[in-house]
N, C-alpha and C positions, 0 to 999 in steps of 0.2 A: 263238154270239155273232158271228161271222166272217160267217157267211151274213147275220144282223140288219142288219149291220153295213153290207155291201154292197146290201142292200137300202131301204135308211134313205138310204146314201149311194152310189149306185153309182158306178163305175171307167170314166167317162166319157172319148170322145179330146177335147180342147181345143178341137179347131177346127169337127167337124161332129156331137159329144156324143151319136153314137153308140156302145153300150156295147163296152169294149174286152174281149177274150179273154186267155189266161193272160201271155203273153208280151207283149202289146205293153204299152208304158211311155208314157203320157199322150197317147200320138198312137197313133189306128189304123193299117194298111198302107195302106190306102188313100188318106187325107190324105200318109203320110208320102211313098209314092213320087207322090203329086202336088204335092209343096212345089217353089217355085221354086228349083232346082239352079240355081249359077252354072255355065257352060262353064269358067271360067278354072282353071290349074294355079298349084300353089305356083311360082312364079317371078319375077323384080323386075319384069315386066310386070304382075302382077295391078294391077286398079283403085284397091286399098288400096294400092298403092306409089304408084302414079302420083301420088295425091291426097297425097302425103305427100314428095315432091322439092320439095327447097329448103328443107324443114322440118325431116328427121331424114332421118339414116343407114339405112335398112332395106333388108336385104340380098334377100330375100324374102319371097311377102305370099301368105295367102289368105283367102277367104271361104266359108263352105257355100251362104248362099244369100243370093239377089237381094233385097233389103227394100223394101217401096213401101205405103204404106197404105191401110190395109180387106185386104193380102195375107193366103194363107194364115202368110206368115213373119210378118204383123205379130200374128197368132192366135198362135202360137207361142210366139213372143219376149214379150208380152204375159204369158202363161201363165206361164212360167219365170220372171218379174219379179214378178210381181205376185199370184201363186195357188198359188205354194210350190210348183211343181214342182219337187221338184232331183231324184229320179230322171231327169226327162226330161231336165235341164240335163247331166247326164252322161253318159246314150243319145245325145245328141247329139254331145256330146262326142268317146265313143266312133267317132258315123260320121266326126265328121271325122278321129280318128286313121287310121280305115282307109281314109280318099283320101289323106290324109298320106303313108301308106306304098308309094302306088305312083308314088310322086314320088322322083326323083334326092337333090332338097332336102333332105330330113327326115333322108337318112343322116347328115348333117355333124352336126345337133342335141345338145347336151350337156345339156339340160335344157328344160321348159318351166315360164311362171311367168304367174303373172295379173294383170290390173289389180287392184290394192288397193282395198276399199270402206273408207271411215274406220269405226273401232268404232263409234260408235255407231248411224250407220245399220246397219252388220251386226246388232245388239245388236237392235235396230227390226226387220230382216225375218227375223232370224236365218240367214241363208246370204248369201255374197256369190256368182251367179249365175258369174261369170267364173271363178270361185274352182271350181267343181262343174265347169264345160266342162273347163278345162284337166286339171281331174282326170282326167275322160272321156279326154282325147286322150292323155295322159302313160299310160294302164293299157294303151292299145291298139298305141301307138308305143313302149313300153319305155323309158323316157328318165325321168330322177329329174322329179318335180313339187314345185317351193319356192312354198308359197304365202303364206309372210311373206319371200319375195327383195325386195319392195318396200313401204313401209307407205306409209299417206297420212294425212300429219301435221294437213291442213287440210279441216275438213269445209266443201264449197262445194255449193250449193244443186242442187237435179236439173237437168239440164240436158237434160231432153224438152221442154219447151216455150221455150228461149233459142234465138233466132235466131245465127245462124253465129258473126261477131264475139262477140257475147257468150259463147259458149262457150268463145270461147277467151282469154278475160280471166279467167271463171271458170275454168279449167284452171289457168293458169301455172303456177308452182312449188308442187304440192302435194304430191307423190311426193320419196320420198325411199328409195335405197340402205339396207337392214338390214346394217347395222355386221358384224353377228355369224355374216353370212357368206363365206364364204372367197373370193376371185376367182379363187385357184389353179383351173389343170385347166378353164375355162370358157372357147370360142370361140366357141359359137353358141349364141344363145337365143332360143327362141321365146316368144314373149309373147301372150299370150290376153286377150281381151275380147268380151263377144258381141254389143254391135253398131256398128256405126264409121259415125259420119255425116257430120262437119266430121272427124275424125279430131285433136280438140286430144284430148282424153283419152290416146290411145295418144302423142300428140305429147308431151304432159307427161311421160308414164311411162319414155318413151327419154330421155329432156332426163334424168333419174332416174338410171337406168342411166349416162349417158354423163358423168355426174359422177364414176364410180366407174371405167369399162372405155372406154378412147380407140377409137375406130371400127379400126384398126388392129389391136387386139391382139382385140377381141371381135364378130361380128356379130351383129345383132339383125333378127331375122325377124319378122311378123306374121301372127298365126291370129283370125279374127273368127267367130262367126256367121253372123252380116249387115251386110250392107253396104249401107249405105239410099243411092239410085240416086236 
């Protein structure tokens, strides 16, 4: 049945649907070590910070890769969004936990936690993508993974095809603090989302957070996928 099965439907990579082998997960070797790698290190210089001063508090920021469309990362991202990859959402996950780790940054990390999808869109794809990365990065970095640390009270429309402004109107106040967890014992958090464009989304989900934990007593770090350039 397994063989049938594979043959009816085979175990294609995403981007150039060449058949994959036992070990690799929705992306071949070949596409994967050709995906555009950002140069930049977890540090408050990353790009993802830059674009986020004067907005929110973020202590440090990274990206795995460069985003630009028709890219190999927009094949990807795509994939994981839209075609139920979430093994791949969490291989990935995993590599970024392991550039996580040879960064200074990640030692300080007391937890990592994901942007929130409203239920009923989750209910709709059945996974929330951000929800699977962070998993990824939290099994590789060792560090506890809260994936209801933030819910989002207000379902507001996709926001792939809203120009800049408009995203971040639809952002505003939709994240919200879960009550029913402790703040004790937490100074650093890193916060996961897989792709950051205007960066209102990750902006909202801190605004979230800093309703609960004053920049002072907690910092908040940023982990992306991609970071569209």
């Amino acid at each position: 049945m397994e063989g049938l099965t594979e043959l009816l439907f085979p175990n294609t990579c995403v981007i150039c649907e060449d058949l994959l082998i036992q070990h690799e997960k929705g992306i071949c070797s070949i596409c994967r070590f050709n995906l555009p790698y950002s140069s930049w290190n977890f540090t408050d210089e990353n790009p993802v910070v830059k674009a986020l001063w004067g907005r929110c508090a973020i202590t440090a920021g990274f990206h795995l890769l460069s985003y630009r469309k028709g890219s190999f990362a927009s094949s990807l991202v795509h994939a994981i969004k839209y075609q139920n990859q979430q093994q791949l959402a969490i291989a990935m996950g995993e590599q970024m936990g392991e550039k996580l780790m040879r960064t200074e940054t990640y030692k300080t990390l007391d937890c990592v936690v994901s942007v929130p999808m409203h239920p009923k869109k989750k209910k709709t794809r059945g996974y929330n993508q951000a929800e699977l990365i962070a998993s990824g990065i939290s099994r590789v970095i060792d560090k506890p993974f809260y994936a209801d640390f933030l819910l989002q009270t207000r379902n507001t429309q996709t926001q792939t095809l809203r120009d800049r402004l408009a995203r971040q109107e639809n952002a505003g106040d939709k994240y919200q603090w879960n009550v029913n967890f402790s703040s004790e014992s937490i100074n650093h958090i890193l916060l996961v989302d897989d792709v950051m464009t205007t960066g209102s989304t990750l902006e909202a989900a801190e605004f979230a957070i800093r309703k609960q934990f004053k920049p002072e007593k907690v910092c908040v770090s940023i982990a992306t996928l991609a970071y569209v350039f």
